[in-house]
C-alpha positions in Angstrom: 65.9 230.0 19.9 67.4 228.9 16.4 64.9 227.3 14.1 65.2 223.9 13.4 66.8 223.4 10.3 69.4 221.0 10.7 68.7 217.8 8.8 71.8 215.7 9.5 71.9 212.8 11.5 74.4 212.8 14.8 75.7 210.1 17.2 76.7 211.3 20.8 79.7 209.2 22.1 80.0 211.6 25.4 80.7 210.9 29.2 80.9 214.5 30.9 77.0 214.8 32.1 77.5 218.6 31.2 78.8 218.2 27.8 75.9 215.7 27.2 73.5 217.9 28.5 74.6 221.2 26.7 75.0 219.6 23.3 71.8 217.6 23.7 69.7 221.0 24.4 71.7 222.2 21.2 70.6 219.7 18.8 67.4 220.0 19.9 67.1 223.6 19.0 68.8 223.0 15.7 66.1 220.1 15.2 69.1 217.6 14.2 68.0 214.1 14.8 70.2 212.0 17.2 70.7 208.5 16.5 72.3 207.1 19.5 73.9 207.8 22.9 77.0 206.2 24.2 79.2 206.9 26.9 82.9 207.4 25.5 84.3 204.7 27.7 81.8 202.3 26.0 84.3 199.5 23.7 85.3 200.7 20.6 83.3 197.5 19.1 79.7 198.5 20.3 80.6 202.2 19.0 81.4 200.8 15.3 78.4 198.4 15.8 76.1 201.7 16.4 77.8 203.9 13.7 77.2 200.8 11.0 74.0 200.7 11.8 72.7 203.9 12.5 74.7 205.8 9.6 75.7 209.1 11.5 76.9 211.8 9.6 78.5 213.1 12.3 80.0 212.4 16.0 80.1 214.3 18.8 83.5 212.4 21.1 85.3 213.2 23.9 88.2 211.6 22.5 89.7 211.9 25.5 87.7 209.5 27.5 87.7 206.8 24.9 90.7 205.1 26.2 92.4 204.9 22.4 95.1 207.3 20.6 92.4 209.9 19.0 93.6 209.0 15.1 93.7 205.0 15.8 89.6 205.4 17.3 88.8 207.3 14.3 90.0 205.4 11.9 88.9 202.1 13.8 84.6 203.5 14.0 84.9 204.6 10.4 86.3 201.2 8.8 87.5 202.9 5.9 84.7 205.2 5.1 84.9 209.4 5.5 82.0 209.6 7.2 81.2 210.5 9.8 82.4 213.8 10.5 83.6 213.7 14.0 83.7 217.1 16.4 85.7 216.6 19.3 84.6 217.4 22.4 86.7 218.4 25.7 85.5 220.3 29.4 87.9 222.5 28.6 90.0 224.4 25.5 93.7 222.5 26.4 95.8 223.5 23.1 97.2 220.1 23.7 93.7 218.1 23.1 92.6 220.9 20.5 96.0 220.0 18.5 95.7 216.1 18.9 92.4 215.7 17.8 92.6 218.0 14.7 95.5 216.4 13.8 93.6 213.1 14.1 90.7 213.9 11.9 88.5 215.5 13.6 86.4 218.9 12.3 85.9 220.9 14.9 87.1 220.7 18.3 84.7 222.3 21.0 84.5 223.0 25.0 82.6 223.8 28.3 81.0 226.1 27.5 79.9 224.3 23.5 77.1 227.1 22.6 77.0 229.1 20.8 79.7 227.9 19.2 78.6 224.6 18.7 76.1 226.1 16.0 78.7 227.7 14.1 80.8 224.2 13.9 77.4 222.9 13.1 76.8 225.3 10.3 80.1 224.4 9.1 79.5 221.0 8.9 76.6 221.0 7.5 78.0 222.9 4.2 81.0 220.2 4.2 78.4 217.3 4.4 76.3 219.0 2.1 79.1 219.5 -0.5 80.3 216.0 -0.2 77.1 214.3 -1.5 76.7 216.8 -4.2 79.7 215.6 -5.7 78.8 211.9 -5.3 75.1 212.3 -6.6 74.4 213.0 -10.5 72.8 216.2 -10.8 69.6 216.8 -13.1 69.2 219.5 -15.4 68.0 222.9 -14.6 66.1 224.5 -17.6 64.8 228.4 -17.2 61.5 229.2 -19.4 61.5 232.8 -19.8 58.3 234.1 -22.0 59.4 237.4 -24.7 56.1 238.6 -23.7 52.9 237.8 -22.3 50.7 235.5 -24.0 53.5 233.4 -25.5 52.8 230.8 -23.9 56.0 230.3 -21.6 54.1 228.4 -18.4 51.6 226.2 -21.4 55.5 224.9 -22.9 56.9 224.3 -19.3 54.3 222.5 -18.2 53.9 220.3 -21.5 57.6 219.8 -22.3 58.1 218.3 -18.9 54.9 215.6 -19.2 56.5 214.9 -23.1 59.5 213.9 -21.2 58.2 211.9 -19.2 56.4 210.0 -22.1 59.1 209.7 -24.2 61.3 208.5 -21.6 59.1 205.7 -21.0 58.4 204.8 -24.4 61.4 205.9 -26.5 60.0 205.2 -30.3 61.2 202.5 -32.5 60.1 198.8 -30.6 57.2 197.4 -29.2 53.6 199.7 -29.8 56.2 202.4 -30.5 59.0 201.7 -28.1 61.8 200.1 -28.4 64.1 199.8 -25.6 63.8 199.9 -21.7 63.2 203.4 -19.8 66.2 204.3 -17.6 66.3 202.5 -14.1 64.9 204.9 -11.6 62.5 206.5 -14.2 62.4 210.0 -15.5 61.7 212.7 -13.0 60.7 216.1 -13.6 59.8 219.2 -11.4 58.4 222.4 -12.8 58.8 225.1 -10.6 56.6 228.0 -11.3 58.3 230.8 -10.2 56.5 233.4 -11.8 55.3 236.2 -9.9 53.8 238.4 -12.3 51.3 235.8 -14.1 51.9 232.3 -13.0 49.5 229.5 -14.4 51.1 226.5 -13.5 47.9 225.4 -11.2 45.7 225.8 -14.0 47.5 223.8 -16.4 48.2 221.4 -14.5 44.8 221.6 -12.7 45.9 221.3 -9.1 45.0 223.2 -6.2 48.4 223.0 -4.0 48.5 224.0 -0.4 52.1 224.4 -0.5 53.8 226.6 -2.6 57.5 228.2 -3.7 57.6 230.9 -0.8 57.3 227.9 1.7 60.2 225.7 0.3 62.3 228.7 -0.1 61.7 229.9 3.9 62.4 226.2 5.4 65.3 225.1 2.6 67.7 224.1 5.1 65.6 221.7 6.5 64.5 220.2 2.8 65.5 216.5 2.4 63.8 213.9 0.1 61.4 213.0 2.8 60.4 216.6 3.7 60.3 217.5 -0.2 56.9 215.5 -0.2 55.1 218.7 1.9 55.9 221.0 -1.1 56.1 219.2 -4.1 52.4 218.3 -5.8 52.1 215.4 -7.9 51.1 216.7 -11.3 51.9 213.4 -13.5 51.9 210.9 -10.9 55.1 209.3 -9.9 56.4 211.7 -12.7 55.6 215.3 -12.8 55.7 217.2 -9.4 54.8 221.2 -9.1 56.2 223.5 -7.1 53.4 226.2 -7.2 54.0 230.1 -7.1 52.3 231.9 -4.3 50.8 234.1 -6.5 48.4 231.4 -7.8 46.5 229.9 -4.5 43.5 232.0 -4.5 41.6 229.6 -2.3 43.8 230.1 0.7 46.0 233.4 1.4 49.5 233.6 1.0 51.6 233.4 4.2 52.6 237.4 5.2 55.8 238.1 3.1 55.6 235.0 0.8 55.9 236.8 -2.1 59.0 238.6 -1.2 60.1 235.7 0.4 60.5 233.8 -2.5 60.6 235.9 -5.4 63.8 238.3 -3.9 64.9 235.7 -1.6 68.0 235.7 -0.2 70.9 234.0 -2.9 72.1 231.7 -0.9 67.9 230.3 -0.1 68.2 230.4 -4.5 71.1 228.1 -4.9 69.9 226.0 -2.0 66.8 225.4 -3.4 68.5 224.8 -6.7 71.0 222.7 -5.7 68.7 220.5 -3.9 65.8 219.9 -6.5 68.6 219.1 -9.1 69.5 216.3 -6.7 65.8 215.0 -7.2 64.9 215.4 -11.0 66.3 214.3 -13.8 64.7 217.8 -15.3 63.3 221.3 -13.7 62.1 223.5 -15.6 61.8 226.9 -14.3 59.0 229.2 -15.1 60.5 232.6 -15.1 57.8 234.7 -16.1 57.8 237.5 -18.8 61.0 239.5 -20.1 63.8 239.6 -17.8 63.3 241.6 -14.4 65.2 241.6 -11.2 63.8 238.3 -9.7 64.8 236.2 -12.9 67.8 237.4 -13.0 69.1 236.3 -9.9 67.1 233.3 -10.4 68.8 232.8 -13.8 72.4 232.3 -12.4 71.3 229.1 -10.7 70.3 227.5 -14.7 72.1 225.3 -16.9 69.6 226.2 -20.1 67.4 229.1 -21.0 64.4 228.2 -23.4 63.1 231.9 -24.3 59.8 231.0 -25.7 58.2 233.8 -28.4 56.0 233.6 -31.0 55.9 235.1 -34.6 55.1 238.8 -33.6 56.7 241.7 -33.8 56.7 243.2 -30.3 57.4 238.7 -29.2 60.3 239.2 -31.6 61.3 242.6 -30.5 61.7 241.7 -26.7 63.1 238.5 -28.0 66.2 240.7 -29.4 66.4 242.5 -26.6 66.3 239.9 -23.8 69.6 238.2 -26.1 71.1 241.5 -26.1 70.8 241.8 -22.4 71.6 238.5 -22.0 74.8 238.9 -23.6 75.8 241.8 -22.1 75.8 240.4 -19.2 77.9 237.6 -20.2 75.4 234.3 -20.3 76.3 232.2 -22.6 75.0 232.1 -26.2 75.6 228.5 -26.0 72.9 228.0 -23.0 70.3 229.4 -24.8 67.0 228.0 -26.7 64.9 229.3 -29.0 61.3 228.3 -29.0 58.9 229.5 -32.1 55.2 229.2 -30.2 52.3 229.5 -32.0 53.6 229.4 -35.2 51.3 229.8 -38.4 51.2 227.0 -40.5 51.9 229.3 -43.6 54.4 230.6 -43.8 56.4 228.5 -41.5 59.6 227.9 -43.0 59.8 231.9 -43.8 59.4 232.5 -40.1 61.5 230.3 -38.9 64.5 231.2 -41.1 63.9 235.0 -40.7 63.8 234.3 -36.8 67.3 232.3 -37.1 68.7 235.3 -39.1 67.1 238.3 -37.2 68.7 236.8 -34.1 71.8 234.2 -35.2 71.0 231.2 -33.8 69.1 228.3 -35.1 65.5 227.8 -33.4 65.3 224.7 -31.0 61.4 223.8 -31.7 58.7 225.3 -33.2 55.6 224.9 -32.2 52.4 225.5 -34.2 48.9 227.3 -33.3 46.9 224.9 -32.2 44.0 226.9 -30.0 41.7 224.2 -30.6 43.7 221.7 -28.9 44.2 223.6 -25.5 40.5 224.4 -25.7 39.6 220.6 -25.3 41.5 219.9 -22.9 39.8 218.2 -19.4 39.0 221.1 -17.0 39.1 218.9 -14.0 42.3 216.7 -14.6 45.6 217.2 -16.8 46.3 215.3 -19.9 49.3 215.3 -22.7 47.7 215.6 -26.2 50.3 213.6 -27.8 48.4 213.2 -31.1 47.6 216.5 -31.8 50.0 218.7 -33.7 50.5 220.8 -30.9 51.8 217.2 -29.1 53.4 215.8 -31.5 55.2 219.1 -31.2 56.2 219.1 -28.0 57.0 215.8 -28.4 59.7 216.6 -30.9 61.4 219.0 -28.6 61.1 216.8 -25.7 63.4 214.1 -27.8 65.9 216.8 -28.6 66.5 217.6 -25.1 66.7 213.7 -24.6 68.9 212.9 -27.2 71.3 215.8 -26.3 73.3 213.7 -23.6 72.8 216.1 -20.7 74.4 214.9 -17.5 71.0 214.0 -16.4 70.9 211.3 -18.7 71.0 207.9 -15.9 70.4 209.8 -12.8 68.5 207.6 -10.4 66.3 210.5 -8.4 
């Protein structure tokens, strides 16, 4: 029995009773939803009708029992458009049939008996569908927040930055009770997904008690659409700021069995799903990667577009930041990707640091932020809120206009 992770939608334009019934019992295990039913001697008309209505992405026709020339029926449902995806569908594997309807457009041609090769084609199709609306949909940024060390405060910058972004986004400074100018259309959405599994705090920041957390999303991400996002995603900012929660941090229920290892060595291809689909949904996500760089980061750090190593002004912060670079570079990321963050900085002597830092390590620091310990100890225990008029706000504020003013292809994406 195949799970069922198959989130495309499928119109059956079929008139063999065993075809129908054999494909029908297949999409049912795959869990694929189907739209409508129509025999394939049904007028080309009320097929079009049902296909402009319904929105397949993909047909299963016995092209043979439509009464048309396979290309001319094709092109006539479609109107133009390249979906859906059609798979042909014949009682029996005739080279003849197979030839004319590949040759006619369709993607897969299958026969009596259709599994299990039916979930192969489907597997197939699904990538192709997949790929196609990756390249028409803007992708967000995906940031990695990587700590030099404990205590620098990696999850306490992710979790800020991406509320600052959010309020800057909707009051960019200059006009009216200081904004001037119109947020984007769609808003600004951010995700930070806490994907730390040595010391996650994303919960406690953002003072949520999830019941959903990374392991889950990475176990059902075929299935993950923008409906079904809503079961793992938890509002932190609301209509703003979601969290996907590590599983490491849900002490008031117990992790599923393996849902650490599920999601913190999962499988790449679970990685770049997940990635690929959450950069479809937020203008920003900002990874919490832990501390240092260790075998789970890294193979969650090819999936990134930006790295924001966050350290602080001490010497074993500074030392691991030096050698997570020289890692870094040896194993040829970019120099270009990367972003230095100056936590906790002292206010004296601040400019020493800062210029020592970009020396020691040959690259300009992105933000610093100062030591504000009072601040953080203020804040609500039962709610989250963005100190923007604090120096540690003001801050993170600063940085969060940087990244907004730096033209990333996020910039108009309508999540």
């Amino acid at each position: 029995m195949r799970r069922p992770d198959w989130t495309w939608k499928v119109g059956l334009v079929l008139e063999t009773p065993e075809l129908v019934q054999e494909i029908a019992s297949a999409l049912a295990e795959t869990g694929a939803v189907t739209a409508f039913e129509l025999p394939a001697s049904a007028s080309l008309f009320n097929v079009a009708n049902a296909v402009e209505r319904e929105r397949p992405d993909l047909l299963f026709v016995e092209l043979a029992r439509t009464g048309r020339p396979a290309a001319e029926w094709i092109n006539d449902v479609r109107r133009g458009e390249e979906t859906p995806l059609v798979a042909a569908v014949h009682p029996s594997a005739e080279p003849a049939e197979m030839i004319s309807a590949l040759r006619a457009g369709a993607s897969e041609f299958l026969c009596h008996p259709v599994c299990p090769a039916i979930f192969d084609a489907m597997d197939r199709i699904g990538s192709l569908l997949d790929a196609r609306r990756n390249a028409t949909v803007v992708r967000g940024t995906v940031a990695g927040v990587l700590s030099a060390k404990g205590g620098c405060g990696g999850t306490t910058i992710a979790c800020h930055l991406s509320a600052a972004l959010h309020h800057h986004h909707a009051n960019p400074p200059g006009g009216k009770n200081g904004s001037a100018g119109t947020p984007a259309p769609g808003g600004m959405r951010v995700l930070v997904a806490d994907l730390d599994y040595q010391s996650p705090g994303g919960c406690g920041t953002f003072r949520l008690q999830p019941e959903v957390h990374a392991g889950d999303a990475l176990d059902s991400v075929r299935r993950l659409s923008a409906s079904s996002w809503r079961e793992f995603a938890t509002p932190a900012v609301p209509g703003a700021v979601d969290l996907l929660a590590s599983p490491i941090e849900m002490p008031h229920r117990a992790a599923a069995p393996g849902a650490q290892a599920a999601a913190g060595v999962a499988e790449q291809w679970r990685i770049e799903s997940l990635f690929r689909f959450v950069s479809r949904q937020y203008n920003w996500v900002f990874v919490d990667l832990g501390r240092h760089l260790n075998p789970s980061n890294w193979a969650l750090l090819q999936n990134i577009d930006e790295l924001f190593i966050v350290t602080a002004p001490d010497v074993l912060a500074l030392y691991q930041t030096r050698s997570i670079l020289q890692t870094l570079a040896s194993r040829g990321f970019e120099k270009s990707r990367i972003r230095i963050i100056l936590n906790r900085n002292l206010n004296s002597p601040q400019d020493f640091w800062v210029e020592s830092i970009e020396q020691m390590f040959e690259m300009p620091v992105f933000g610093v932020v100062p030591s504000d310990e009072a601040t953080l100890e203020k804040m609500p225990l039962d709610r989250f809120v963005f100190p923007a008029e604090t120096a540690f706000g003001r801050a993170i504020s600063k940085i969060a206009a940087r990244l907004a003013g730096t033209g990333q292809r996020s910039q108009g994406k309508n999540a």
